[in-house]
N, C-alpha and C positions, 0 to 999 in steps of 0.2 A: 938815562937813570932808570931806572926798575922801579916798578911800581910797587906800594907799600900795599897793606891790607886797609888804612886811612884812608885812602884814595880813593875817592868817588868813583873812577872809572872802573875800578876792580869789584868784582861780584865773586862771593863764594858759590855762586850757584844755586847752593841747597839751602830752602824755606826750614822752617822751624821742622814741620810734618817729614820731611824728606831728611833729617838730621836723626829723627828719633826713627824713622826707616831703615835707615844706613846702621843705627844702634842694634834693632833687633837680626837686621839680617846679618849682621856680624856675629851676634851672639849664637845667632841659630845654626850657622856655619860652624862655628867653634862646638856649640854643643852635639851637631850631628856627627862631626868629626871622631869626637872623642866617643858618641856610642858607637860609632863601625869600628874602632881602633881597640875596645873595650869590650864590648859587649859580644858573645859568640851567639849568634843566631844559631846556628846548628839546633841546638834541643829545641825550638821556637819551630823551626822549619820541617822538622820532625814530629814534632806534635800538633801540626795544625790541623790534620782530621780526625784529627779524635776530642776538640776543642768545642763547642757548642755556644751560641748565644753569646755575652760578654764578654766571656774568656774567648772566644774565638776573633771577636773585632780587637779585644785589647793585645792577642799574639800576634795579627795580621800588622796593626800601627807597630810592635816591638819588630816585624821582620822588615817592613818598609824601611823604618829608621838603623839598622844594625845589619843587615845583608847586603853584600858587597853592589850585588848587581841593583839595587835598588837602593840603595847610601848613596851612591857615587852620584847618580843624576842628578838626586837632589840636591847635592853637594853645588855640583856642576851650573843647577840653573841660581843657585844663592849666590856662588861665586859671579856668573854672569851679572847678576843684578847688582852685586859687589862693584863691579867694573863700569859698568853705566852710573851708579850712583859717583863713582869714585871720578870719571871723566867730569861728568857734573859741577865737581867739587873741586875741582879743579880751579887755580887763579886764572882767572882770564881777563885782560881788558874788554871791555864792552866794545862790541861790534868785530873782535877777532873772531876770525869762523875757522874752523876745525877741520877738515876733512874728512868727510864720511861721517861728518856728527847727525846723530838721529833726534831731531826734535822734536816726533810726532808720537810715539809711541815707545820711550829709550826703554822702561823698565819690560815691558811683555817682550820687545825685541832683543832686549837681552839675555830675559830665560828662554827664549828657545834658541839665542845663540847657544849657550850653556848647553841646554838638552842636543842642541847638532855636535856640539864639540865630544859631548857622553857617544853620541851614538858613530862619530867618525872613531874616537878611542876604541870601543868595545867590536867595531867592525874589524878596527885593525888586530887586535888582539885574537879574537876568534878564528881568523885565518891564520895567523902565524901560529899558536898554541892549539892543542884538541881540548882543554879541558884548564883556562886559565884560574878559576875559580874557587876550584875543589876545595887545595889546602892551604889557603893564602893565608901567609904568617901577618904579622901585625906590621914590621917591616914594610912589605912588600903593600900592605894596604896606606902605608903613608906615602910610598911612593908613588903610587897609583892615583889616590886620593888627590895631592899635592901637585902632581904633572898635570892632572884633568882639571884640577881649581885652576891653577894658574893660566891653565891654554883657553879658559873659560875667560877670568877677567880680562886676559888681555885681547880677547877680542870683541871685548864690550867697551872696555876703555879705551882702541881704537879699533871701530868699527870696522877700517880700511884692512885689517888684519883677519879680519872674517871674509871679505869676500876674496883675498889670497886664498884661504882656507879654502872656499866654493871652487875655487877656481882650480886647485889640486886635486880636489877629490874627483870633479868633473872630469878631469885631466887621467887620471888615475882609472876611473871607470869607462872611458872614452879605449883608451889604450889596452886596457884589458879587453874589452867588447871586436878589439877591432884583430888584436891578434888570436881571437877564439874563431872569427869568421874569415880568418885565411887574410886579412887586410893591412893596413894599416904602412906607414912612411920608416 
């Protein structure tokens, strides 16, 4: 018989503090979305030397939040922390263990899952593309956006999915390295 949410044995996980967490970084994910989706950094990124003093801090935060290559991390570590909060939240009975569950540090270990999964996306892209960034339609920034969130929370929501991830890239760099020095099976 499946346990109800009545059921003593079953825990939501998340405290009050970690419900209104889950609140804001969801909103903030949604809100940073729509200024990269919305908002063209171009004239921002164009005029930052010639910006001074206030005006210069308050174009640098509009280019952080609305320029692709610096939307998407952040994107990427909120979606992580999305995922860890969202494992979290998760029904579990008490004393089921998870595999690969992180209980020491889930939310920091899940933004820099987020920020590795930015920085394995944007490695792969730069090699395949010269110049992936230039004129990227709005389209192509939800796809982007949306493939890097998701490859983010789901390897915060299971952890066992990030070290696959480690395990390819390793694999990937391994095998590059070995057929540049004449080597390799």
């Amino acid at each position: 018989m499946p346990a109800t949410p009545a059921d003593p044995s079953v825990s939501t996980g998340l405290g009050c503090a970690e419900k209104g967490l889950l609140c804001a970084v969801l909103a903030g994910w949604f809100g940073l979305f729509l200024l990269g989706m919305v908002v063209d950094s171009f004239p921002y990124r164009s005029s930052l030397a010639q910006t001074h003093g206030s005006q210069f801090a308050w174009t640098l935060i509009v280019i952080l939040f609305t320029y692709t290559l610096t939307n998407i991390p952040v994107l990427c570590v909120l979606a992580g922390m999305l995922g860890a909060l969202g494992r979290k939240a998760t029904l579990l009975t008490d004393g089921a263990e998870s595999k690969g569950e992180d209980r020491i540090n889930p939310l920091p270990s899940a933004a820099l899952r987020g920020f590795f999964v930015y920085l394995t996306l944007i490695s792969s892209v730069l090699i395949i593309v010269e110049d992936p960034f230039s004129h990227l339609s709005a389209e192509q920034y939800v796809r982007l956006a949306g493939f890097s969130s998701l490859a983010s929370f789901l390897v915060s929501y299971e952890p066992g999915r990030f070290a696959e991830l480690l395990e390819r890239a390793a694999g990937a760099l391994r095998g590059r390295g070995a057929s540049a020095t004449g080597g390799g099976a």
